[in-house]
N, C-alpha and C positions, 0 to 999 in steps of 0.2 A: 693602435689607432693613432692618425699625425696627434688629436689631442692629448693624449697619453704620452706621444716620445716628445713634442713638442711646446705644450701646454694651451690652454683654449682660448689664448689669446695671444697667440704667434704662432697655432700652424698655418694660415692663411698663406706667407710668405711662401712654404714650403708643397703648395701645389703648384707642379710646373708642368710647360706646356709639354706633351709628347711623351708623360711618365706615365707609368701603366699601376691602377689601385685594386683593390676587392673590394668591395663593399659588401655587406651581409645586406641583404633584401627580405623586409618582411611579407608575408604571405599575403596581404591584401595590401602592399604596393605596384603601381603599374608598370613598373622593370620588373617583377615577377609574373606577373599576370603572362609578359611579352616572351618572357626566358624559361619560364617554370624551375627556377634556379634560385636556391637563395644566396647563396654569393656568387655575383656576378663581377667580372674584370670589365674597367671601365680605361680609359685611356683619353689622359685628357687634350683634345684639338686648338682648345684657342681659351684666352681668359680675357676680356672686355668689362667695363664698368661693375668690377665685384660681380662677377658672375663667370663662374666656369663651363662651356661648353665640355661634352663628351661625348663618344660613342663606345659601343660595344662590342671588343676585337673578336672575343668570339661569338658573336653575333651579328651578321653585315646586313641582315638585313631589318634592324631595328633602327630607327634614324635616330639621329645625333641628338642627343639631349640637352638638358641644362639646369645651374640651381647655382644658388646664391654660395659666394666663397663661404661666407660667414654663417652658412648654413650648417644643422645637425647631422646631414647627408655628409657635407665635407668632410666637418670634423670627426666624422666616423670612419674614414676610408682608412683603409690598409695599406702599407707599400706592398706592391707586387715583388719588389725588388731590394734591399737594402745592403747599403755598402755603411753598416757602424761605423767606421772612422772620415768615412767621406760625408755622410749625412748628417750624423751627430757631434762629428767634431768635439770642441773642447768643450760639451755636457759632458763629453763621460770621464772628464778629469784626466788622469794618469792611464794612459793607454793597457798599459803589463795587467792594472789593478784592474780595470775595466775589464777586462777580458777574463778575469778570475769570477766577479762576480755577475755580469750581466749574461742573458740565455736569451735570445730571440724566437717568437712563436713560426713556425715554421710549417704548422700547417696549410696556409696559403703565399707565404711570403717567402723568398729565394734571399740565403744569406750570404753575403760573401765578404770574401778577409774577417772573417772571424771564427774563431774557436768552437762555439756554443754549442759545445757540450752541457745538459741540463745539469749534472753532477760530477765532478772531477777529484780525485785524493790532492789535497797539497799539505804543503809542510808549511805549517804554522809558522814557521821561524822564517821560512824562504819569502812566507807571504807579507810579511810583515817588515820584510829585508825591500818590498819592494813599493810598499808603503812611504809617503814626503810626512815627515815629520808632526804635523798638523792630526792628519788621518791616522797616523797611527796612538797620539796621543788620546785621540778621542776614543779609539778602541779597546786604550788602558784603561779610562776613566768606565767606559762601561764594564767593563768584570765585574763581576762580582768577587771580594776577595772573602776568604774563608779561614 
């Protein structure tokens, strides 16, 4: 969800105009009622005074909606689409490491330029070879030693 990758007080910024989201719809809201669909792809057409306009691309003939940016609607939407290094940029720190640890949910959302594989073999020593000094010390200090 933008709240999750982006926090719930800075995804606002990252709703843009013409980006395509999911939103999960509960069963006794009225974008279900109209779709009989609980997640439904929304796309957003114009953002005015804190408030997002949308329609529904696969659904043309439901007309254009609306709700506040700063709404729980918002901050629940999914990227339809996510580009990790383009979107997230320098959250995810050191790109090599990034890409070791992070896994993208992929059941609604299209991933690209990245890896995300949910479990991968690496070599401990490789991984830690690609590690900035800071991260890796902090990974010393948790061991447990024996």
């Amino acid at each position: 969800m933008l709240s999750d990758l982006y926090g719930r007080d800075n995804y606002q910024s990252h709703i843009t105009l013409g980006r395509e989201y999911w939103w999960f719809c509960p069963s006794n809201h009225d974008l279900f009622m109209l779709t009989h669909k609980n997640f439904v792809k929304i796309k957003v057409t114009y953002i005015r005074s804190r408030c997002m306009f949308y329609i529904l691309p696969d659904f043309p003939e439901v007309d254009e909606q609306f709700c506040a940016i700063d709404s729980f609607f918002a901050s629940s939407l999914i990227l339809a689409d996510i580009d990790p290094i383009k979107d997230l940029g320098d959250s995810l720190g050191y790109i090599e490491v990034a890409k070791l640890k992070y896994c993208f949910n992929t059941e609604h959302t299209i991933v690209n330029n990245w890896p995300n594989e949910q479990e991968i073999e690496i070599d401990e020593d490789e991984y830690y070879k690609k590690l900035n000094p800071e991260e890796y010390l902090f990974i010393k200090m948790l061991e447990i030693k024996q």
